[in-house]
N, C-alpha and C positions, 0 to 999 in steps of 0.2 A: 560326414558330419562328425564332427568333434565329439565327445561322451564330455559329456558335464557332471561334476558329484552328484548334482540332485539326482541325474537320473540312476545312480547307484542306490541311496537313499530311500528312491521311490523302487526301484526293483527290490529292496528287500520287503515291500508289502505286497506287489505283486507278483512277488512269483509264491510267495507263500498261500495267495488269492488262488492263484490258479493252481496249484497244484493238490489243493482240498477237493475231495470227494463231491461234495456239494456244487463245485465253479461250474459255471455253463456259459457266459461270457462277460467279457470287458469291452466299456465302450469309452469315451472323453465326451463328460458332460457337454463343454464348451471350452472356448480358447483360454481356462485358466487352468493352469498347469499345475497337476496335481487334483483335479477334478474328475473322478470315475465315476459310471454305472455299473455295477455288477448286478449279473444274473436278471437284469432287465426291473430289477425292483429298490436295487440299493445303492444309495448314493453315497460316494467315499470322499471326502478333503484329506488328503495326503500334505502331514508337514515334516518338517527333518532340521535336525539341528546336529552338526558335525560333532560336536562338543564332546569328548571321549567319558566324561562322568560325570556322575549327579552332581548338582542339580542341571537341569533343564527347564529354559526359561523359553516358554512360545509366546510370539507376539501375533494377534490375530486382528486382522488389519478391517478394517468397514466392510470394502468388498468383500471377502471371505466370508464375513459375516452374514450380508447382508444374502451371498452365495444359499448358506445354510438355511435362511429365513426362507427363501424362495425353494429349497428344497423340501423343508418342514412341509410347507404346504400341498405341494405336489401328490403328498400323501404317500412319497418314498421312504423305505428306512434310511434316515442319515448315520454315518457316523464318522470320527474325525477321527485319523490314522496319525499318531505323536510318535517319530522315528527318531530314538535317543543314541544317538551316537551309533555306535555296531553291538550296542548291551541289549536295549529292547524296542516294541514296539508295543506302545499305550492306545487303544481302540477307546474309544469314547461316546457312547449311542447317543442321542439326541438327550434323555432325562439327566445323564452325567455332563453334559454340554450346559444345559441350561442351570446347574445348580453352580457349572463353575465361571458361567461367563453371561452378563448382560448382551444378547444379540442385537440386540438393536444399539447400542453405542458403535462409539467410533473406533475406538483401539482398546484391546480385553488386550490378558496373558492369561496364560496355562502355567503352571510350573511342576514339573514333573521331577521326585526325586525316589533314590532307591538306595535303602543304607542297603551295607554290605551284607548279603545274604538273606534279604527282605523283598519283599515284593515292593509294588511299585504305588507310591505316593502323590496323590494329585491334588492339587489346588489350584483356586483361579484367580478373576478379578473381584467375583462378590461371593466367593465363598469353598468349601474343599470337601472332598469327599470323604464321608465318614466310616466307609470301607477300602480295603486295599484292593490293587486289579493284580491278577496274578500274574506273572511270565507268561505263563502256556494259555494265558485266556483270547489269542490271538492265532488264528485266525474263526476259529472258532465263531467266536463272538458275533461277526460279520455274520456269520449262515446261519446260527442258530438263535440269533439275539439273545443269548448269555452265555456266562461264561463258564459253563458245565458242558 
């Protein structure tokens, strides 16, 4: 089989997954690609934009969306894994998801920026977050649900 970028993209969240103290497994929710279970309780949306610097602009499509809604409920932690070029990777839980994006519409974006020597700047389609997510708050964030 070929190697495809994304799956480069998607391995730099997974191996940084598994190789935390915490990992104890990874599963593939369903056939959407970039949809993980970890540790049997949390659910990940894996996105990737090659783009080598800020800003980064995600487009997050119904399905995906609709993905997230169905997982909210499940009663899993969500969160959405924003992979910016080879500079960082923006973790997003479920109450930073819905401040930046209406789930239930049809097509939301993300925009992720990072001045020079800054942590990392997010906003969405109805609105931005009025804290910054740090570099190192990744992967952390996943296991601990914050970013300490």
């Amino acid at each position: 089989m070929r190697i495809q970028t994304q799956d480069f993209y998607h391995g730099a969240v997974l191996t940084q997954i598994t190789e935390h103290p915490s990992f104890t497994a990874l599963n593939k929710v369903d056939s959407v690609y970039g949809h993980y279970l970890v540790n049997h309780d949390t659910r990940l949306f894996v996105k990737y934009l090659a783009k080598e610097s800020s800003p980064w602009n995600f487009s997050i499509h119904s399905n995906e969306l609709q993905a997230i809604v169905g997982d909210i409920s499940s009663a899993d932690r969500v969160f959405m894994c924003l992979v910016c070029g080879e500079e960082t990777i923006c973790a997003l839980d479920v109450q930073e998801l819905t401040t930046l994006v209406d789930l239930n519409a049809e097509r939301q974006f993300i925009n992720v920026t990072v001045p020079p020597g800054g942590s990392i700047r997010v906003s969405g389609s109805i609105g931005e977050l009025t804290k910054t997510i740090r570099h190192n708050s990744f992967p952390n964030k996943i296991f601990l649900g914050s970013e300490e």
